[in-house]
VORO-768602 format. One record per residue: residue in three letters; y, z, x of N, C-alpha, C in turn. Coordinates in steps of 0.1 Angstrom, whole numbers, plus 5000, padded with zeros to 4 digits. Atoms other than C-alpha are relative to their C-alpha. Example, Ala and Ser with C-alpha at 12.3 -4.5 7.8 and 13.67 -1.06 7.14 Angstrom:
residues 2
ala498850005009495550785123501250005009ser498950004991498950715137501150084992
END
This chain:
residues 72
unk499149935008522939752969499450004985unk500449985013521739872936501149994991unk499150035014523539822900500950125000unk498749894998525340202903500749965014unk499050064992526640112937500649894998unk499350095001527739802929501250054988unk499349935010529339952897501250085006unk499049874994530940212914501049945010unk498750074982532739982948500449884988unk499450105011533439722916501750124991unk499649945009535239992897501350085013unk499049954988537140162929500649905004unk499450084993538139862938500949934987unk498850055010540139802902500950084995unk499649895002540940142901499950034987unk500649945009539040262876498650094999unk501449844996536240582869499449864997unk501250065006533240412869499150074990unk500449905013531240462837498950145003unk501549874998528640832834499249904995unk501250085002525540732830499750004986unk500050045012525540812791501049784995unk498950165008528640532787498649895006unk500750064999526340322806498749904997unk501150025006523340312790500749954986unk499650005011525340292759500349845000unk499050094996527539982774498549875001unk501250065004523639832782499249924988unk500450035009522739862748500249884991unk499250145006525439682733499949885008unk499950124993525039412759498749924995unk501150035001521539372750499849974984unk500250055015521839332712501149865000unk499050104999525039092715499249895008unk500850114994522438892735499049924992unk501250005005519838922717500049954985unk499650035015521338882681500849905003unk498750155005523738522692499449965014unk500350114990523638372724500350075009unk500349844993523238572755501649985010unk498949974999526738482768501050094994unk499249935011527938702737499850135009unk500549884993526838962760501450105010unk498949954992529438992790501350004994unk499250035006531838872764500750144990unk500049905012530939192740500750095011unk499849884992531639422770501250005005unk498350004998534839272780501050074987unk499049955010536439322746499650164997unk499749875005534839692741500750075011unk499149924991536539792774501049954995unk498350005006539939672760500150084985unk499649995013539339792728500250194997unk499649844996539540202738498650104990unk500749885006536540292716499150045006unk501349904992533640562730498949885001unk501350115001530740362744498750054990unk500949955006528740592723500049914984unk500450045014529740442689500549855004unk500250144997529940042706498549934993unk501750075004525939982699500150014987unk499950025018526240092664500749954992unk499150105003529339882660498849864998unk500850164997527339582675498650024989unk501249975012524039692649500849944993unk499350045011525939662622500549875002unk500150165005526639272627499249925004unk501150054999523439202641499349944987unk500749995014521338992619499050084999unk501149935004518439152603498649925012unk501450034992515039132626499549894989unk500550095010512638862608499150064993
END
């Protein structure tokens, strides 16, 4: 089972759309800076709260940027 099938029989089964592949990638991004900028549990944690929190996955990563620290 690949990551979209899993996605998709995860998502039918809480009754909910599963994300398009834009939100996706988007939903990725953010997972991967929230890791990458704190501690990589901050990751599944970032993704729980932006699904409660109703905003587009498009402007999530540039949320998460913006409290990233600076690269070195």
């Amino acid at each position: 089972m690949n990551r979209e099938e899993w996605v998709r029989a995860f998502c039918e089964q809480i009754g909910v759309e599963p994300p398009t592949g834009e939100e996706a990638e988007a939903l990725l991004k953010l997972a991967a800076t929230a890791a990458h900028s704190s501690e990589r549990p901050a990751a599944p944690l970032a993704c729980w709260a932006a699904g409660r929190s109703g905003i587009p996955a498009a402007d999530l990563h540039e949320i998460a940027e913006r409290i990233a620290p600076p690269a070195p």
